[in-house]
VEXLUM-922176 format. One record per residue (C-alpha): residue number from 1; x, y, z. Coordinates in nm, 4 decimals, always signed. Layout:
! VEXLUM-922176
NUM;X;Y;Z
...
END
This chain:
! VEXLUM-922176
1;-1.9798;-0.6425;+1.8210
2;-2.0076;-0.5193;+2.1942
3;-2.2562;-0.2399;+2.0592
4;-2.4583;-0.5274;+1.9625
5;-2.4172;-0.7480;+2.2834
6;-2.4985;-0.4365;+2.4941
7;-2.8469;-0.3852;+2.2603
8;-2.9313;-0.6979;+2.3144
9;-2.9259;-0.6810;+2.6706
10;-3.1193;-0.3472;+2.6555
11;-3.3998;-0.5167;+2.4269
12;-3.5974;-0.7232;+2.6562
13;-3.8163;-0.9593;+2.4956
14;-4.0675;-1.0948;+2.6996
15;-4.3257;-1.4215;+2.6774
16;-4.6848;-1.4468;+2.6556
17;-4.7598;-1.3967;+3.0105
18;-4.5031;-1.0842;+2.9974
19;-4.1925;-1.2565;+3.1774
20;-3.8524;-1.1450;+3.0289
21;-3.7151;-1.3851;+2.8398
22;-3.3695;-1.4912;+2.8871
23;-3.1283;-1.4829;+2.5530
24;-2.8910;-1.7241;+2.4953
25;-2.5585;-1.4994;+2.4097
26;-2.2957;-1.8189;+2.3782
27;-2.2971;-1.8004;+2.0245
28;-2.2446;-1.4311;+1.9932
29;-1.9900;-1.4367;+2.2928
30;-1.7822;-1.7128;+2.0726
31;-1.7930;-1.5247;+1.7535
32;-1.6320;-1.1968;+1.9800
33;-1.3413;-1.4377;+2.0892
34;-1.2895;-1.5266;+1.7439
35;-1.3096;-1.1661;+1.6263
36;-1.0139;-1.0424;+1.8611
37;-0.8312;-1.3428;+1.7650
38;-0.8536;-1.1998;+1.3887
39;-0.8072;-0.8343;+1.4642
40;-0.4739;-0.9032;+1.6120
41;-0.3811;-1.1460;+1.2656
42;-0.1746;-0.9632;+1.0650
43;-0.1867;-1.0935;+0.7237
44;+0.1463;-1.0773;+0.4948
45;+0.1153;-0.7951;+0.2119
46;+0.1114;-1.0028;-0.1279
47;+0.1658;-0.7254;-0.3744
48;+0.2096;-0.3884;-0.3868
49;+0.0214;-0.0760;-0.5901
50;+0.2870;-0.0861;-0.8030
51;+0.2823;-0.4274;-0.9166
52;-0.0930;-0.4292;-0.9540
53;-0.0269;-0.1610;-1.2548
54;+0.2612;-0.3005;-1.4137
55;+0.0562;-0.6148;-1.4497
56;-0.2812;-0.4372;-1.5203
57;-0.1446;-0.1466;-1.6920
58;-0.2647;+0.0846;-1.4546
59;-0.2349;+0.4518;-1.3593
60;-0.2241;+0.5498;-0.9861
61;-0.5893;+0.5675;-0.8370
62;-0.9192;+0.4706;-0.6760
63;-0.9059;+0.1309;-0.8951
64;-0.5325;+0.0158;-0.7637
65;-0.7132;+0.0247;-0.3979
66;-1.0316;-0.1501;-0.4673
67;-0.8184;-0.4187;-0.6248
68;-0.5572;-0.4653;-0.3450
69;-0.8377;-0.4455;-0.1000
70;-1.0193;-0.7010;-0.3228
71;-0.7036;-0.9071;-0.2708
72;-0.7134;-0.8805;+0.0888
73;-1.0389;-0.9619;+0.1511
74;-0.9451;-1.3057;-0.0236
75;-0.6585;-1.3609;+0.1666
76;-0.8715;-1.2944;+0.4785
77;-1.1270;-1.5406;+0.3742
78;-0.8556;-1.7949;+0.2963
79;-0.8630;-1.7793;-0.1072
80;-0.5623;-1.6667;-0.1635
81;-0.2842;-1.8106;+0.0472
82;+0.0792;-1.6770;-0.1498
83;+0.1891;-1.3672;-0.3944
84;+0.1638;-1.6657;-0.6261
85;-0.2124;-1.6676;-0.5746
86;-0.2197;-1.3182;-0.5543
87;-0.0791;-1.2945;-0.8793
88;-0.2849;-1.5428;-1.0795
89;-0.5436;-1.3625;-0.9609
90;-0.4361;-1.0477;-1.1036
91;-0.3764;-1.2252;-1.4065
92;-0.7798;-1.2918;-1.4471
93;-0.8575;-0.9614;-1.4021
94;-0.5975;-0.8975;-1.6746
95;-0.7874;-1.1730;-1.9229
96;-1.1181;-1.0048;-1.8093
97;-1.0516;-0.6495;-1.9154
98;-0.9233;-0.7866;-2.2575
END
């Protein structure tokens, strides 16, 4: 995010007569704040490897990961709230595969 503030400020756009136009940076400055207000979130852990393959039946590997990650993304978008969520979730992947 600062990578992107600072190229902004290196990009100068200019008008029709040549004049540098100034950039409004509020909204990107606001989004920032809210950023290190995530980073420093920590979420609860709503299941572990191991329960993702008891439930899905699952050996240890690369699709254990993409599915807890899957679940965290959700929780980080506000989806999926509780291991209860977490788990009827796994439970559709379950149905899915079937």
């Amino acid at each position: 995010m600062k990578l992107r503030i600072a190229d902004s400020f290196g990009a100068i756009e200019t008008n029709h007569k040549g004049q540098p136009i100034k950039k409004d940076l509020s909204q990107l400055k606001k989004l920032l704040a809210r950023a290190k207000k995530m980073k420093h979130k920590t979420m609860p852990k709503l299941l572990d490897g191991s329960e993702v393959m008891r439930t899905l039946n699952l050996k240890p590997g690369k699709k254990v990961g993409e599915i807890l990650r899957k679940i965290r993304d959700l929780q980080y978008a506000g989806k999926i709230k509780s291991s209860a969520a977490a788990k009827k979730f796994l439970n559709s992947l379950d149905k899915q595969n079937e």
